[in-house]
C-alpha positions as CSV (number, residue, x, y, z in Angstrom):
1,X,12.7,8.9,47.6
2,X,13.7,11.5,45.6
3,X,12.5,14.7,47.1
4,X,13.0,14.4,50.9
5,X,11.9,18.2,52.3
6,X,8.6,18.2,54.5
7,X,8.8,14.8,54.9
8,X,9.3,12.6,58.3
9,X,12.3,11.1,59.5
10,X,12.2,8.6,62.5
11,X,16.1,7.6,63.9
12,X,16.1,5.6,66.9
13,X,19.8,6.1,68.6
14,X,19.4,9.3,67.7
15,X,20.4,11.6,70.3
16,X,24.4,11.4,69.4
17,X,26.9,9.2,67.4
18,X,25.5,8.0,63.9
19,X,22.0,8.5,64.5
20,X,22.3,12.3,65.4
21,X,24.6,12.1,62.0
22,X,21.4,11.4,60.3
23,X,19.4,13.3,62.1
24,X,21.5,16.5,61.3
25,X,21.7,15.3,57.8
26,X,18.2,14.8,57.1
27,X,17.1,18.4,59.0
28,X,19.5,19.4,56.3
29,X,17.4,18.4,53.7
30,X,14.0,20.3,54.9
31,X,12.8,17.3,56.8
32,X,10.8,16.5,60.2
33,X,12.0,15.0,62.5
34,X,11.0,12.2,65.4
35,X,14.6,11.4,67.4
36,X,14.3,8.4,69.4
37,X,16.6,7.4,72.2
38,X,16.9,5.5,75.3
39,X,18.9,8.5,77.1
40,X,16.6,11.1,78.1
41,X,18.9,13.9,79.1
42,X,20.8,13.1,75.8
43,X,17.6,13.1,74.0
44,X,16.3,16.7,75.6
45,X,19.6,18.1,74.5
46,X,19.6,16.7,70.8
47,X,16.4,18.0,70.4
48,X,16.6,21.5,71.4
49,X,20.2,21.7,69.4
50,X,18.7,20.7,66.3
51,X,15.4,22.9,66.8
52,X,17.8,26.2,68.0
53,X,19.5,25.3,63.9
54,X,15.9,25.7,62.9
55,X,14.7,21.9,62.4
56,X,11.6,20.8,63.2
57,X,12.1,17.9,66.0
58,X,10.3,16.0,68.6
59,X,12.3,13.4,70.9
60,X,10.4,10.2,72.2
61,X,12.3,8.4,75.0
62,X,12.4,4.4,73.3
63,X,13.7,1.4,74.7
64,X,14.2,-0.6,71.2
65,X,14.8,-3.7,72.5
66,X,11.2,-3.2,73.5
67,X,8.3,-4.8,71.1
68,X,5.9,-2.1,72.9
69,X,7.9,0.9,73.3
70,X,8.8,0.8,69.6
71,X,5.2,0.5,69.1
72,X,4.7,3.2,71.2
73,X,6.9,5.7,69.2
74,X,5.5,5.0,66.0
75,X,2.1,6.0,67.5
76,X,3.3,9.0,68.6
77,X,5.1,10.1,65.5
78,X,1.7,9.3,63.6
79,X,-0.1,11.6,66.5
80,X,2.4,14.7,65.6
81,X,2.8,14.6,61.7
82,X,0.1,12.2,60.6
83,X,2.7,9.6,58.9
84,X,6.3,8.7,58.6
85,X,8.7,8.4,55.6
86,X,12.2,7.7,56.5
87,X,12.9,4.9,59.3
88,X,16.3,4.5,60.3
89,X,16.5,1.8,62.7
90,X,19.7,2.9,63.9
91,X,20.1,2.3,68.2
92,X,22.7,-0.6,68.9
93,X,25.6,-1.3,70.9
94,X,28.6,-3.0,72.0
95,X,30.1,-6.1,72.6
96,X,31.6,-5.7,76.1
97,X,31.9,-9.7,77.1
98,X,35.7,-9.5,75.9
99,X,36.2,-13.2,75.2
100,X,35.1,-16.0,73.2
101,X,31.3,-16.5,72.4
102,X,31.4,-19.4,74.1
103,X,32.0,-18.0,77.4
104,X,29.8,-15.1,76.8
105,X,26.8,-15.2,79.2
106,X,23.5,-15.6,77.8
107,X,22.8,-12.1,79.1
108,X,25.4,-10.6,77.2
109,X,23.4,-12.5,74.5
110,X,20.2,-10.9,75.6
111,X,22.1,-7.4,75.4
112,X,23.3,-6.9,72.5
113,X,20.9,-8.9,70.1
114,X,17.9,-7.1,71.7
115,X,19.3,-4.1,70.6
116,X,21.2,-4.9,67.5
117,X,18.6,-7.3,65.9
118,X,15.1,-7.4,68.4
119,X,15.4,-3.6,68.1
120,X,15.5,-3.3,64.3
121,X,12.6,-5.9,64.1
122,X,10.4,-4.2,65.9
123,X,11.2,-0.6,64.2
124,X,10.3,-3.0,60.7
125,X,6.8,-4.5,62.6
126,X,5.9,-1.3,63.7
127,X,7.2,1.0,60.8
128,X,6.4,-1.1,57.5
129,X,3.1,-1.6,57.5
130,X,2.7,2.4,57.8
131,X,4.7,3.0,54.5
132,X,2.7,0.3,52.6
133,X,-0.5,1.7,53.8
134,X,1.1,5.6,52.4
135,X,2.6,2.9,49.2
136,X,5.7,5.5,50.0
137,X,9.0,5.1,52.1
138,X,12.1,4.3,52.8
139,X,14.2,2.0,55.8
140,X,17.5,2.2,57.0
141,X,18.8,-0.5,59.3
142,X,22.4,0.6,60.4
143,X,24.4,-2.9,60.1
144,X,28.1,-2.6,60.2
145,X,31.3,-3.3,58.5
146,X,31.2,-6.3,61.0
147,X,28.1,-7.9,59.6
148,X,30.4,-8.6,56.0
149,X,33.2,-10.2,57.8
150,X,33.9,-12.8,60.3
151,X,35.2,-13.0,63.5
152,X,33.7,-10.1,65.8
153,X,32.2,-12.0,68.9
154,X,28.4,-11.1,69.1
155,X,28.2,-7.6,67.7
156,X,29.4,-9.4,64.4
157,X,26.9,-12.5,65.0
158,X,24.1,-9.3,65.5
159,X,25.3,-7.4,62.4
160,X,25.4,-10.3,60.4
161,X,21.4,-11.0,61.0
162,X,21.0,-7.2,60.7
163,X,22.1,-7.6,57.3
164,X,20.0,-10.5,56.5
165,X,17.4,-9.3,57.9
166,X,18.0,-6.2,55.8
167,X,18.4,-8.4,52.2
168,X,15.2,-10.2,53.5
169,X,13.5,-7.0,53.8
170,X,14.1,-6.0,50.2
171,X,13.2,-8.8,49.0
172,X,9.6,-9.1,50.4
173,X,9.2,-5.7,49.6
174,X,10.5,-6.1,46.0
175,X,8.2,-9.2,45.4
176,X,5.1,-6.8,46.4
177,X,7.0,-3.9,44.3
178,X,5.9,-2.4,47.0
179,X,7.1,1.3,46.8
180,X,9.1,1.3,50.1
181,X,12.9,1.3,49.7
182,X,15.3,-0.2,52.3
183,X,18.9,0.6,52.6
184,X,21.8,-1.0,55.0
185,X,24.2,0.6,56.6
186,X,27.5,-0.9,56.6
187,X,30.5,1.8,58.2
188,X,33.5,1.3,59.7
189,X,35.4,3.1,62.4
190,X,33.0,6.4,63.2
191,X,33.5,8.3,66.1
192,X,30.9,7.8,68.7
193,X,30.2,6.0,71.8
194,X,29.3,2.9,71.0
195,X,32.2,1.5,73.1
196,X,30.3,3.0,76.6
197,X,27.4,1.2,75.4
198,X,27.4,-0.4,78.9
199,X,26.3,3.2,80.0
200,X,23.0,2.0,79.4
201,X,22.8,-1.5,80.1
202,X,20.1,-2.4,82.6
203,X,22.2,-3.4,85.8
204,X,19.7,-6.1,87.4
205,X,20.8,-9.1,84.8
206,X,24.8,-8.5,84.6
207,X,27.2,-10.9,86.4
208,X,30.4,-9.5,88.1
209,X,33.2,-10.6,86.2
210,X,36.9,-10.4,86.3
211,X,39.2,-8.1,84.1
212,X,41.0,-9.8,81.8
213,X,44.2,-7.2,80.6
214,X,44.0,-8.7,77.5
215,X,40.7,-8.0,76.9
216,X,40.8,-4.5,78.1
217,X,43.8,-3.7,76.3
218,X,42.1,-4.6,73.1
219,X,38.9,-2.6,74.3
220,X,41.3,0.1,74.8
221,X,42.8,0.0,71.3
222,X,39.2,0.3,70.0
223,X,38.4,2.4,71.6
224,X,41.4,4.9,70.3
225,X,40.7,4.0,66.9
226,X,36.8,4.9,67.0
227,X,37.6,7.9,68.5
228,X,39.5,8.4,65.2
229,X,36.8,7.4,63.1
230,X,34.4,9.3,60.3
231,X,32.8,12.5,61.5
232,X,29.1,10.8,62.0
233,X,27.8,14.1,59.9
234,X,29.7,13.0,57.0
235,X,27.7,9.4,57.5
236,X,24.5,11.0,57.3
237,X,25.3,13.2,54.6
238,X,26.0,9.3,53.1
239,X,22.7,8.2,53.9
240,X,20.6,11.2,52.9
241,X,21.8,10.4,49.9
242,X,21.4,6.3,49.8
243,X,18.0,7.1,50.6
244,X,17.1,9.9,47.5
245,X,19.0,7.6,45.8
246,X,17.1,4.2,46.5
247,X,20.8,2.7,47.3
248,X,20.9,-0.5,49.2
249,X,24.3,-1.7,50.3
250,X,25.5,1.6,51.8
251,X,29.4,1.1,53.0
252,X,30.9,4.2,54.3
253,X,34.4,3.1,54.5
254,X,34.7,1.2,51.0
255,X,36.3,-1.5,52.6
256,X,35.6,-3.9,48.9
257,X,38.5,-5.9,49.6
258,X,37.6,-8.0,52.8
259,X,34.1,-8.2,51.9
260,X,35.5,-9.3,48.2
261,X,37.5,-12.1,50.1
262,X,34.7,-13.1,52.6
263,X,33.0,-13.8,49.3
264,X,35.5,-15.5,47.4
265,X,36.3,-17.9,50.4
266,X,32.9,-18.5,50.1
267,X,32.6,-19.2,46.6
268,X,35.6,-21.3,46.0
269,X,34.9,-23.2,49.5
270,X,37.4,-22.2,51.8
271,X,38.0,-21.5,55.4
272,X,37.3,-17.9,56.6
273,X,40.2,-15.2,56.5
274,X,41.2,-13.5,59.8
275,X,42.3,-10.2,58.4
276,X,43.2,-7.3,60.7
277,X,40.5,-4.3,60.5
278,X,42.3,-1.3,59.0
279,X,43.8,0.8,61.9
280,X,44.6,-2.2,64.5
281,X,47.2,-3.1,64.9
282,X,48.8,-6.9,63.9
């Protein structure tokens, strides 16, 4: 999508971190705005920042782990502007479970796929068949560096599908040259709070569990190093222009070399390489 002003945007997550990125980015570029997100005072506050810096906004509390309340926001963005154009199924979080997957519970399962894959699902069930009705639009699925290397517990097991799901996307899409564009998002360290995702996890289904130092010194050290991350403004600026650019693979950080030797372990039949994510430590 070349020209972007007057046209809608739809970010789910987008009340802070990456999703208020884009949302700042694409306000940026003359276009409405529909910010999604599970945190309503968050979400209040989003929206009347972005409408004091002139943009035109509307926040919808969504649950996107929710078949119905995605449904539910794409109703009510088609109520206030009569279609949508850019869908960034951005809302995800954390891996808090600490260990190996094989201890995780299956609500820690639950968690963190119905966020990081149910979620972007049901933005594409709800959100696609809009844009092929208006034959215009583009999605954004935010992925992560995670989902093009191994080894990262569930988030990376989540970001992988994301990814696939993403690639499947296209293709459908591509085999209807339908004119709907879909980019994924791939970044690295940004600064945001994905690691208190747990703020908002529903408390009825967690188990207690003991702290393992390990685990929270590691979840610690992450969190020092996304606090150090890319300015999440600069990662919308990134996608505004993946979008006007009909970009696909859309990797922030330009981390080639360990998703060039994921590939080449997986060309030449090897076993996976555990390499060490820039800015942790060996």
């Amino acid at each position: 999508m070349e020209r972007l002003r007057d046209r809608i945007a739809v970010v789910t997550g987008g009340a802070s971190g990456i999703g208020r990125g884009m949302a700042e980015a694409f306000a940026s570029e003359g276009m409405k705005l529909v910010i999604a997100d599970i945190e309503t005072a968050a979400l209040d506050g989003a929206v009347s920042e972005l409408r004091a810096s002139g943009a035109t906004a509307i926040g919808v509390e969504c649950d996107v782990s929710k078949a119905d309340s995605v449904a539910q926001l794409a109703e009510r963005t088609l109520e206030e502007y009569g279609a949508a154009h850019v869908i960034c199924n951005n809302a995800g979080v954390a891996d808090s479970s600490g260990g190996p997957i094989w201890e995780a519970s299956l609500d820690d399962w639950d968690w963190v796929m119905g966020a990081n894959l149910m979620g972007v699902i049901h933005g594409i069930r709800s959100f696609v068949p809009i844009l092929l009705e208006q034959e215009e639009g583009h999605v954004v699925n935010t992925a992560s560096i995670a989902g093009l290397i191994p080894g990262i517990g569930i988030y990376g097991v989540s970001k992988h599908a994301c990814v696939a799901l993403s690639e499947t996307l296209w293709s459908g899409l591509q085999a209807q040259a339908a004119n709907v564009g879909v980019s994924v998002l791939c970044p690295g360290w940004v600064a945001t709070r994905i690691a208190e995702s747990e703020r908002n996890r529903p408390e009825a289904p967690r188990q207690p569990q003991e702290v393992d130092p390990e685990a929270e010194a590691i979840r610690k050290i992450f969190e020092s190093v996304i606090a150090g991350g890319m300015d999440p403004a600069e990662v919308g600026r990134i996608v505004a222009e993946a979008v006007k650019e009909r970009r696909f693979y859309v990797l922030p950080h330009r981390w080639e070399n360990m998703v060039e030797a994921r590939t080449r372990n997986i060309v030449e039949g090897r076993d996976p390489t555990l390499e060490t994510l820039p800015g942790i430590p060996d």
